[in-house]
N, C-alpha and C positions, 0 to 999 in steps of 0.2 A: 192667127192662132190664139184663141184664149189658154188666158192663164191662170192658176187659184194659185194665191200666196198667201198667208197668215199676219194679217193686222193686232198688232200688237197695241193695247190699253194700258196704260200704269197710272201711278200720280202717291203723292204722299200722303204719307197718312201718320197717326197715333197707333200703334200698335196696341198698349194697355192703357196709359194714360198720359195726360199732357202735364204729367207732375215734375217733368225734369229729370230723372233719374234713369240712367242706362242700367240695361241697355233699351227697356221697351217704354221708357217713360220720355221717350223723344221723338221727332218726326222722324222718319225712314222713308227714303226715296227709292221711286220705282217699283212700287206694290202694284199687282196684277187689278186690275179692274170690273170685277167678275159679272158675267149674267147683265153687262150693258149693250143697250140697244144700240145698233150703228147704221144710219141713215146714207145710203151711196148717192152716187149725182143723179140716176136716175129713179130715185126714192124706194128702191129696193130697202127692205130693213135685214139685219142680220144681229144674233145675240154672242156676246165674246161667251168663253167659256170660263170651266172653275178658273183656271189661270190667265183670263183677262184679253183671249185672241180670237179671232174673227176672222171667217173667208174675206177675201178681197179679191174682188173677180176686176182684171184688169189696173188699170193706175187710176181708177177715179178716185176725186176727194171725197171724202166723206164727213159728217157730222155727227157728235154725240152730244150728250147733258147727262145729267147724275140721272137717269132712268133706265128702267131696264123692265121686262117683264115679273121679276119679283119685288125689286124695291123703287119709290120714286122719292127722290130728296126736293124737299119745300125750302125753302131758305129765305131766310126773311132780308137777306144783305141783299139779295137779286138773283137773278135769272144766270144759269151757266151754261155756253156752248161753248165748243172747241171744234173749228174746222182743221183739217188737212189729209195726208194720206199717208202710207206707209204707219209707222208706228208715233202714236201720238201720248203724250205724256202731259199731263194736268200739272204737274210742277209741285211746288210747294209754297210757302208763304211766313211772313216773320211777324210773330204778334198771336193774336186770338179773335175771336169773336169775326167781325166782318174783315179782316187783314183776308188781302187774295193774293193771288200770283198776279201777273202782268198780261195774263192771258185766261181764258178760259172764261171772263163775266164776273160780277160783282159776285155770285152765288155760288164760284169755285174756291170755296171755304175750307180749314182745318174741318169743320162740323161736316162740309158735304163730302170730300173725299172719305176721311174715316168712316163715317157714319153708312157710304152705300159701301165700303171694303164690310164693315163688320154684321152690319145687318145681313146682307147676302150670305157671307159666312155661316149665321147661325142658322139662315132658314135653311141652306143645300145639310145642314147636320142636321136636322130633323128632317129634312123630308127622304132624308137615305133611314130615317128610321121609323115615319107614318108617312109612308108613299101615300095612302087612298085620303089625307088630310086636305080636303080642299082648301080652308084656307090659307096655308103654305104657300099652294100654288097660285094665290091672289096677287093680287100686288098693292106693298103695305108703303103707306104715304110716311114718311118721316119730316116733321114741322123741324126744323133747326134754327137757331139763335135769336127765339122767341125773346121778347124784350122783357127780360125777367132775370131771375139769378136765383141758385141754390137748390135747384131741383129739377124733376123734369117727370113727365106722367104720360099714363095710356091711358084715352080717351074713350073707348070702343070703339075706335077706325084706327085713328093711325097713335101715330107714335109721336112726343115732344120734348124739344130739349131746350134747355135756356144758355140765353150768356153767360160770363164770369162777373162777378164782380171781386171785390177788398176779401170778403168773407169765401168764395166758395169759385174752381176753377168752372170754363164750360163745359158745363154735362155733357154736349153735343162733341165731343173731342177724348172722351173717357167711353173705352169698349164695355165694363159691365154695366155701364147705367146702359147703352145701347141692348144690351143682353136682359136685363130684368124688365125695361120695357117692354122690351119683346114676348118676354116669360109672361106677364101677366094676358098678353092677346092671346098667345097659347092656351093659357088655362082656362080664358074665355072660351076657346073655340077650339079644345079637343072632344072626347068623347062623353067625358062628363063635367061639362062647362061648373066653371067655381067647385069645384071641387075641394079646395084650398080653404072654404070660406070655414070660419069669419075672418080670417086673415090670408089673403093672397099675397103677402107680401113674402113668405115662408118660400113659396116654388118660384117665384121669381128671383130670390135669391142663389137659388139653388141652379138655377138654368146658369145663370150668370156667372157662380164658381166652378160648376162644372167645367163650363165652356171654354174659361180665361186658369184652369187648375190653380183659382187661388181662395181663398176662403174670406181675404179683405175685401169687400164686395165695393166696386166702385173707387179705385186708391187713388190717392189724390185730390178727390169732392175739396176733403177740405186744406185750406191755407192756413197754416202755422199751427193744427191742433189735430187730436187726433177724434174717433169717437168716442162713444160712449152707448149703453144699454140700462137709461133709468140710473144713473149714477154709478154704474160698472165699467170702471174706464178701459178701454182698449190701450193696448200696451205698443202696437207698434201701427195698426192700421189709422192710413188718413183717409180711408174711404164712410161710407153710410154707415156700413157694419161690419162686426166681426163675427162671421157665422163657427169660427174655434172658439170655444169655451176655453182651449188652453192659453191663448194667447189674451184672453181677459184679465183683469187685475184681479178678481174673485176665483180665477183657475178652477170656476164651478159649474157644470153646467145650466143652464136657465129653464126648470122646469116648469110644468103649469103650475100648482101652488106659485113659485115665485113671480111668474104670470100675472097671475089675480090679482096677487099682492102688492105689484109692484107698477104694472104699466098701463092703468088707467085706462085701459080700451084700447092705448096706441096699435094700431095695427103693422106697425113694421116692429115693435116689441113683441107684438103674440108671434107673429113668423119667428122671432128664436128659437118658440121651443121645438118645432120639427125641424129647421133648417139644418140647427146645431146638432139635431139627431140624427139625419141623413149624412151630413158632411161629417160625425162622430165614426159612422155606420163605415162609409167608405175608407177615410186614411186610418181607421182605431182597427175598430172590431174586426172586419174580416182581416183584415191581415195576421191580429193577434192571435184568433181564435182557430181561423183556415188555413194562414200563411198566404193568402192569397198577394199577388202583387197589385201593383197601382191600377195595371190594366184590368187584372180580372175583377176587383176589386167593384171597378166603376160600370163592368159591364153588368 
């Protein structure tokens, strides 16, 4: 008699960032595994769902790696598979950068776990909201713990993140840099591609605090300092940026005049002046003006 029972995926991950600080600034075990591909003995394929589970027809074993039909994780540490059956769990690891569990392959990383937890994430929220969006439904390469530090960028395919070093944690372990990378492929490859220009840095931001409800875009980035916007020091954020104006030292918003004046062409300074308008737009305005709540607010 066959039988279907639900194969269960997990593994840990960074929740918002790898900065230390509970409750989401630390690993969490046992996060669902979403939208990965699961290989059975007789090479049937099957995809886990939002919450990380999968048919299993009979007791075979089966295989996965950080793939799935919408995200595939790259990782420069190595290659990650994990065999068995019933519910399989990718574990966790102590350290950063190439540090792995005892299982899973040199490429079963902080960076790869979080990085296919949160990519996936962002794409199933857009695509419950541009279903006819073919590239959603692609499947987008993420480079992890490129030999590099302090930053991390979209290339027009996939997506990249670097190691930590002294200066700056790894991007590849921090969910809104996962989120604004992804924001600018979007904006390449929605209905009116750059849209955003001369600065895409503006909606990439915005996907990113959207998505993670916080306005620090990226917290954590930095080690022992906080940022800055052209000399306007951020008050509490250790991420890229502060897209509140209230939480600036200037408690002003950064308009175009101060734009021109001030940020040299940098294109993640011209993104202040709408980001800080949109994210003004949502937790100020309408609630002020409409009473709207958080939800209506954003919808």
């Amino acid at each position: 008699k066959n039988k279907i029972d639900l194969l269960q995926i997990r593994g840990s991950v960074f929740p918002t960032s790898n900065d230390g600080l509970l409750p989401d600034g630390v690993i969490m075990h046992k996060w669902p595994m979403p939208y990965m591909t699961v290989t059975d003995a007789l090479g049937r394929k099957f995809t886990t769902d939002h919450g990380g589970s999968a048919p299993l027809v009979g007791d075979e074993s089966v295989t996965i790696s950080f793939v799935g039909p919408y995200v595939r994780m790259n990782d420069a540490c190595g290659v990650s598979e994990l065999r068995g059956s019933w519910d399989l769990d990718w574990g966790t690891s102590i350290g950063s950068d190439c540090s792995k569990t005892s299982t899973g392959g040199l490429g079963n990383t902080h960076s790869s776990r979080s990085g296919f937890y949160e990519l996936n994430m962002i794409k199933a929220m857009a695509r419950s909201h541009l279903p006819n969006n073919e590239w959603l439904k692609q499947t987008l390469v993420a480079n992890m713990n490129l030999h590099s530090s302090c930053n991390a960028f979209w290339d027009g395919e996939s997506v990249n993140f670097y190691r930590g070093s002294a200066q700056c944690r790894n991007t590849g372990e921090i969910s809104a840099v996962f989120d604004h990378e992804w924001g600018h492929g979007l904006d390449d490859n929605d209905v009116t591609p750059g849209i955003s220009e001369p600065s895409g840095e503006g909606i990439a931001d915005i996907y990113a605090a959207i998505r993670l409800n916080d306005s620090c875009v990226g917290r954590g980035f930095w080690k022992g300092r906080k940022c800055d916007a052209a000399g306007d020091a951020c008050l509490e954020c250790t991420g890229v940026r502060d897209i509140d104006y209230r939480k600036m030292q200037s408690k002003s918003p950064h308009t175009l005049s101060w734009a021109i004046a001030n940020c040299n062409n940098s294109v993640h300074c011209l993104g202040l002046v709408y980001s800080e308008a949109i994210w003004s737009l949502y937790t100020q305005k309408l609630p002020e003006l409409y009473g709207y709540d958080a939800n209506t607010s954003l919808e």
